[in-house]
N, C-alpha and C positions, 0 to 999 in steps of 0.2 A: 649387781647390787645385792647383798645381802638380803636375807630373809628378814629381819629385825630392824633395817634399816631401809626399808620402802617408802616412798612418799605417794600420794594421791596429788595428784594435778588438777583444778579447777576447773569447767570446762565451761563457759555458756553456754545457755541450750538456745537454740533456735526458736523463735515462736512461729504461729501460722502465718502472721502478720506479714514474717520475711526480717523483723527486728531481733537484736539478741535479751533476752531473756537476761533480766538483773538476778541473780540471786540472793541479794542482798537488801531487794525490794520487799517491804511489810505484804502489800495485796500477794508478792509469788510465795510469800511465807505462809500467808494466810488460808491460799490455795491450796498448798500441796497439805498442811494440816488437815484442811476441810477435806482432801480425797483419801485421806491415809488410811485406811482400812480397820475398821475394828474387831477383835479374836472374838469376844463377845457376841459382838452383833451375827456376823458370818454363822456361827456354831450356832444362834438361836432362831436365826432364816431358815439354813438344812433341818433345824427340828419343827421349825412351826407351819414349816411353808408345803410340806408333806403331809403334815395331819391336819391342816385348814385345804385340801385338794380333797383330802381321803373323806372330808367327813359331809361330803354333799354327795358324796358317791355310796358312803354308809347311809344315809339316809334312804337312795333310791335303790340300793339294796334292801334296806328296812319294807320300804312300801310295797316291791314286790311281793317279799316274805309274807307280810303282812295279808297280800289279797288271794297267797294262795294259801293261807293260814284259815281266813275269813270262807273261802268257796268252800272246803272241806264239810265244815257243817250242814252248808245249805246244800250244797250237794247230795249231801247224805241224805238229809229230809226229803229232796225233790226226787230221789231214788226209793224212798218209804212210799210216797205219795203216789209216783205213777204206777208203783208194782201192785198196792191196794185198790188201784182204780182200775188197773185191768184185769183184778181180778173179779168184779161185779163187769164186766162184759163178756155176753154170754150169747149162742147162739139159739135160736126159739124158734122150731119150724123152717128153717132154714131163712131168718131175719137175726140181723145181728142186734144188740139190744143191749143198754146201761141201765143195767138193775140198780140205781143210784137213788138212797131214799134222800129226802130233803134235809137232815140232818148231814150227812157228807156234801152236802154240795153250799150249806151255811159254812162248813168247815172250813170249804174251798176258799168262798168269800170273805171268811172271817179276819184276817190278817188289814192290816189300819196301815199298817208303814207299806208293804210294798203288793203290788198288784196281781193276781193270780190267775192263769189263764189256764184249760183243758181244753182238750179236743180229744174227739175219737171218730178214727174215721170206719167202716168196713171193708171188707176183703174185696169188693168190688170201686174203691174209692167211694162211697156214697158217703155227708154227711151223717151221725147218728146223734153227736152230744155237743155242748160244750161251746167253744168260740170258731165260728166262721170264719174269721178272718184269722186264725192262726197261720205262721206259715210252715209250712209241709217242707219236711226232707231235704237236702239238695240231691237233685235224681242219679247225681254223677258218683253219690257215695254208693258204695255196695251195702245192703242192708245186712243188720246183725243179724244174729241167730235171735229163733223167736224165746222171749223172755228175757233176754238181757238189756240191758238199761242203757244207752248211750245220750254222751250230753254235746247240745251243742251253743254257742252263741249265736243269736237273733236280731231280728231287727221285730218291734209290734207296736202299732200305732203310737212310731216317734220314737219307741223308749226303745233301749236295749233290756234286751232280757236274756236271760239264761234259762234254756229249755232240756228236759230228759224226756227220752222216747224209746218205749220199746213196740215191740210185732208181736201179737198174740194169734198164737195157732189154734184157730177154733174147727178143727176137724176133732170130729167125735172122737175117743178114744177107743178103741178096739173094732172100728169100720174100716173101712178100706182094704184094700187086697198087698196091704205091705208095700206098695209104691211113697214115693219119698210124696212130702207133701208140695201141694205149687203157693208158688207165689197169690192165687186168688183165694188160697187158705188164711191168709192171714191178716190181720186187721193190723190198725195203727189206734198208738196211745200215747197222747204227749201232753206233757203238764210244762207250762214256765211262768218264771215270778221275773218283774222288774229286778233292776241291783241297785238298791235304794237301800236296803238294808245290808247287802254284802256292804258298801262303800262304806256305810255311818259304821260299820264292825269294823274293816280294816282299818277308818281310822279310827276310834278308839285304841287300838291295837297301836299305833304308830304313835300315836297321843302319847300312851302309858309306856313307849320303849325310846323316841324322840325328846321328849319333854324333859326327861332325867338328864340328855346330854347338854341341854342347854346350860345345866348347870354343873355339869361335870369337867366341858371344857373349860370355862372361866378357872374352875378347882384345878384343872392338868398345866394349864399357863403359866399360874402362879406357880405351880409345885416345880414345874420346868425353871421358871426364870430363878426358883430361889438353889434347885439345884445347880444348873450353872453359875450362880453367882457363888456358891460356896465351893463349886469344884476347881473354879479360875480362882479363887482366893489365897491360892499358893503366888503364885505370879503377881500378885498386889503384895504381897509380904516379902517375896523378891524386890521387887520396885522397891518397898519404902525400906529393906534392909539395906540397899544399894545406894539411898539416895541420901543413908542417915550416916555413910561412912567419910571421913576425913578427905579430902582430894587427896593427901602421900598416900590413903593406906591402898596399897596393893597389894594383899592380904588376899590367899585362896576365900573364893566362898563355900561357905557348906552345904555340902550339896545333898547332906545327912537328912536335911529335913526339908526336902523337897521332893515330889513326886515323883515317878521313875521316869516319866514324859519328859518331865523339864530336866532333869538329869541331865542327858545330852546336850541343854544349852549352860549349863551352869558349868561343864566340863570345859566346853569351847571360850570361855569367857573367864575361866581359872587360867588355861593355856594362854589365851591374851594378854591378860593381867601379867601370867610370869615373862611374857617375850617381852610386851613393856617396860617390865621390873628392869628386864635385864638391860634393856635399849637405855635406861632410865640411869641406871647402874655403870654402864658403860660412859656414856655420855658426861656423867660426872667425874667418873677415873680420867677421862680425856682432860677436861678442863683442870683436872688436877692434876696429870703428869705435864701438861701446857705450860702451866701456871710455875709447876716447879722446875723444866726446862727453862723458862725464860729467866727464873732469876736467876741462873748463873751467868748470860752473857749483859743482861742487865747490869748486873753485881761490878762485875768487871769492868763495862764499861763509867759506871759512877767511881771505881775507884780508881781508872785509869785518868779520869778528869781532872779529879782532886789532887791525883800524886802532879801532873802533867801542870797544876796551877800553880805548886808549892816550888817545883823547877825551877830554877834559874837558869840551868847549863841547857846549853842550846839542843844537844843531844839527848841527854836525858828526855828535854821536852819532846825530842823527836822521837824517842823510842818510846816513849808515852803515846804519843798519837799513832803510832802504827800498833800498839798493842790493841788503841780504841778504833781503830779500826778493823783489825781483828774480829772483837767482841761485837762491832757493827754487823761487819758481812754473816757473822754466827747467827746473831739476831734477827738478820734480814730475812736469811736462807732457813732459820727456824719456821719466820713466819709465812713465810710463799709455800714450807710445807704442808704446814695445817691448813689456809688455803686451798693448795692442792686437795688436801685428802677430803678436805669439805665438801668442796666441791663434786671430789668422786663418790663420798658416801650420798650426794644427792641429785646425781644425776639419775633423770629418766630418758628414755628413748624416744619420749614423745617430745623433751625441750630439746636434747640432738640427736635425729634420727640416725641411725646405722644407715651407709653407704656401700654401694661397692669399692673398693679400691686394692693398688696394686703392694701389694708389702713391702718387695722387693727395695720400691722407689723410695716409699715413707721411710722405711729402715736407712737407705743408704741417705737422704738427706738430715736424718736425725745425728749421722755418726760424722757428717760432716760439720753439724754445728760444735761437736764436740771433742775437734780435729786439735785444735789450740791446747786447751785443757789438757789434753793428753802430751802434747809438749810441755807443758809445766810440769805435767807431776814427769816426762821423761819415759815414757811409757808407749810403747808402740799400739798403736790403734790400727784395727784389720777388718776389713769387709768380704763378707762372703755370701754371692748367691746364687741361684740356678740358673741355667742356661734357656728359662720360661719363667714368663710372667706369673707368679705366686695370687690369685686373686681372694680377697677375705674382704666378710662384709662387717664392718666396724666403725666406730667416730674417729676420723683422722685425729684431734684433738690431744684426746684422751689417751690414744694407743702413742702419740706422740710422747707424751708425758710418761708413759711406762714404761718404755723405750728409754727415756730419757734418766729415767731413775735406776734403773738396772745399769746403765753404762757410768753413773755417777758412782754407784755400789762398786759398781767394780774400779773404775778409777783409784776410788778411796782405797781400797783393802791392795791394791796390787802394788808390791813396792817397786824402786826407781828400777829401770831394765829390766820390767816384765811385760807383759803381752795382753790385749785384749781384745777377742774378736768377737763381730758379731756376726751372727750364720739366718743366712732365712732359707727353708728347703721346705718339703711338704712328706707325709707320712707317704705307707707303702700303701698303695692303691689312690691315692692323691685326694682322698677324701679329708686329710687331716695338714692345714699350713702351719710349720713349726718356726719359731721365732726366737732364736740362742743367743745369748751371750754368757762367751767364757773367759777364764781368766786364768791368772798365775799367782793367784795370792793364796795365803794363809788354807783356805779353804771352808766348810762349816763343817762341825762334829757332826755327825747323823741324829746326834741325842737332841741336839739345838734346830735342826730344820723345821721341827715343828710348832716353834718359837717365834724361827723371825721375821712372821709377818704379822704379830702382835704389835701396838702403837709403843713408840718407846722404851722396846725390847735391845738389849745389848747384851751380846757378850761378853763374861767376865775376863778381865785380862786384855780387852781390847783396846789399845791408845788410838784406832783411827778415830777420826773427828767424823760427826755427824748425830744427827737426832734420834733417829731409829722411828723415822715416819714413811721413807722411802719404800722400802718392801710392803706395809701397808697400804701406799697407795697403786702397788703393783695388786694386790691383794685384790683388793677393791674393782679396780678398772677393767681384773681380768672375770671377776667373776659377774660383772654388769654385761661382758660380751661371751658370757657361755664358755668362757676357757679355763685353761688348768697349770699351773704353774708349777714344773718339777725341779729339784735341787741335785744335782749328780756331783760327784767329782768329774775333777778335770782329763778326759781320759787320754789328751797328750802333753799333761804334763811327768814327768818322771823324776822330778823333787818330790824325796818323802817330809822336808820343810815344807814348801811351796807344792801342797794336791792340786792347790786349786780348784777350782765352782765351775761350774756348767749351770746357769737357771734356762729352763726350757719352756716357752711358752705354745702351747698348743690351740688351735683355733680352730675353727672348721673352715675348711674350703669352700670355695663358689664352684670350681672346674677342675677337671682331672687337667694334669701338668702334659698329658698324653696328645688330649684334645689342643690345648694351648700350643702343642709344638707343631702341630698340621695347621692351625692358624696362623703361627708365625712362620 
């Protein structure tokens, strides 16, 4: 079949039920509407459905930041605090001792939001200041160098707190005999405050960087929906240019003013349009070279009535009715052509499926329906084929009919006491089943072979009778089963009157002719 002349076949679909599926049913209409997918919707899911995931993860990114934004400060502070409190811890007669006047220790106390705690312990672990129940170190860390600040989290009657601690080396300066100091040189000092106040800072912090996006997103939604709704607006202006055009016009569209995206569909859909045009184009030359074939054997046969009524003489009458008989069988065989070819420009492989069969067979019973025929016109009819089953997989039907037009072609064109044979053999390597018929006629100019498998194509100067639909439907039939149809001269003819034709029909094989002969 043709590229331009394809059809789609119908198919029910199954449902789960086990029943077939009406297509033609409003609810199956209704349904596949309701699933049909929207470019819209899809494009504003992948945008929205990403940054409604990301922005709960922005936020707990935000409150991190946020509380290591917030400890910064107090940190700092509670690094101010315990480095000024160890340095009023002093040793006195060999008693460790917080020279702490009462104004530092209101200080201590003075904070209203979050709770304040100190301790200092001596080089002996003794008690000297501050909160008793602080807790001490964990023993498994190794202690810093003395005077640096280290921070840790707590646990202090219930609340968590954040504590900094450093070691004060209270060996006198310039005693000892240069040995390193010991660990019973050193005292402990640690200050911490609840996180009551970290917490109410990080969030204000998360207030004043959250709060904005509650109003940002709603602002990014809209800005989104209204960009896509303007960037898809080419494609609605497609739609309604498309929808506002006449049913005849098949008219390229312009693709001038449309985006470089849609480009490629407005290409694929000029190209439709033109193979339509042409199918459209075609299809009407049909009906009009149809239409003007038939009134000549029409024509004829009205005026062969008329003449054949005004008759009186018994002969005349007689030769009257054999001319309308004539104009009949023209008429009849006009129309079984177009028929035929009908049917071959609308055959699928789904309505008859391709088989195996033997060619050989098909051929030789096609040449014997047309063994008579050949008696009339006087014409010797010859069969020829290999000494192995030929196998091709094709519609016995069809290949019948093409078969059958090729030997009419030839019948026609081959004058009285000429020859016409048909040949089935297979290419060299037996991949290829060939299927010949040759003759002793006239022959075709090389300039016209590529003419006459047009519908209603004839040679000038031609008197045989016929429509010029047959090669056509050779056309057709061969190119629905994958084959190729060549025009040769006659290569044992040796009239330079009478070249004579050789048409070659090429098919693909099922089996090598090799294998074939060890099976038979």
């Amino acid at each position: 079949m043709s590229d331009g002349d394809s059809m789609q076949a119908t198919v029910p679909v199954a449902s789960d039920a086990g029943t077939l599926a009406d297509p033609f049913d409003p609810a199956e209409q209704e349904l596949e509407e309701r699933i049909q997918r929207s470019l819209f919707g899809e494009i504003l899911d992948w945008m929205l459905v990403p940054l409604l995931l990301l922005w709960p993860m922005s936020i707990a990114i935000t409150y991190l930041v946020a509380k290591s934004i917030a400890n910064y400060p107090f940190d700092h502070a509670l690094d101010d605090t315990v480095t000024v409190l160890a340095q009023q811890v002093k040793e006195v007669n060999g008693k460790v001792v917080a020279l702490l006047p009462n104004t530092s220790r209101d200080l201590l106390r003075a904070d209203d939001v979050d709770n304040i705690y100190f301790q200092i312990i001596g080089k002996r672990g003794e008690y000297i200041d501050g909160d008793r129940d602080m807790p001490m170190p964990p023993p498994e860390e190794e202690k810093p160098l003395p005077g640096s600040v280290v921070f840790r989290n707590d646990v202090m009657r219930g609340n968590d707190v954040r504590i900094a601690y450093t070691y004060i080396d209270l060996k006198p300066r310039g005693s000892g005999n240069g040995k390193a100091e010991t660990e019973s040189d050193l005292a402990l000092v640690q200050v911490g405050e609840t996180l009551d106040k970290r917490v109410e800072h990080a969030n204000e912090i998360i207030k004043g960087v959250i709060l904005p996006q509650f109003i940002i997103l709603p602002i990014a939604l809209a800005l989104v929906w209204f960009a896509l709704s303007r960037g898809l607006s080419p494609l609605a202006e497609l739609q309604r240019h498309i929808r506002e055009r006449r049913p005849d016009d098949l008219s390229p569209i312009d693709s001038r003013q449309v985006p470089e995206e849609i480009s490629p569909l407005v290409s694929s859909l000029n190209d439709m349009l033109e193979r339509l045009s042409q199918t459209i184009q075609m299809q009407k030359r049909f009906i009009a070279d149809a239409a003007h074939q038939m009134k000549t054997p029409l024509a004829g046969m009205r005026m062969q009535s008329e003449l054949a009524l005004r008759q009186t003489n018994y002969d005349e009458v007689h030769r009257s009715l054999e001319q309308l008989s004539k104009s009949s069988e023209s008429a009849t065989r006009l129309v079984n052509q177009l028929l035929a070819l009908a049917r071959a420009e609308n055959q699928t492989p789904e309505a008859k499926p391709f088989v195996p069969l033997e060619l050989s067979e098909l051929a030789r019973n096609v040449v014997q329906d047309w063994v008579q025929a050949s008696f009339t016109h006087r014409i010797d009819l010859g069969f020829e084929q290999p000494g192995y089953p030929v196998m091709v997989l094709g519609n016995p039907l069809t290949l019948r009919e093409l078969l059958s037009n090729l030997i009419d072609n030839a019948l026609r064109y081959t004058p009285a006491g000429g020859s016409v044979t048909v040949r089935v053999g297979s290419g060299e390597g037996g991949g290829i089943a060939t299927l010949e018929v040759e003759d002793t006629g006239p022959g075709i100019p090389y300039a016209e072979r590529a003419h006459v498998f047009e519908r209603f194509y004839r040679i000038l100067g031609n008197q045989a009778e016929g429509s010029g639909l047959g090669l056509s439907i050779v056309r057709e039939i061969a190119q629905q089963h994958g084959a190729t149809v060549d025009i040769f001269n006659n290569p044992r003819s040796h009239d330079p009157k009478f070249p004579g034709c050789l048409f070659r029909l090429s098919l693909r094989s099922e089996q090598r002719p090799d294998v074939i002969e060890d099976i038979g």
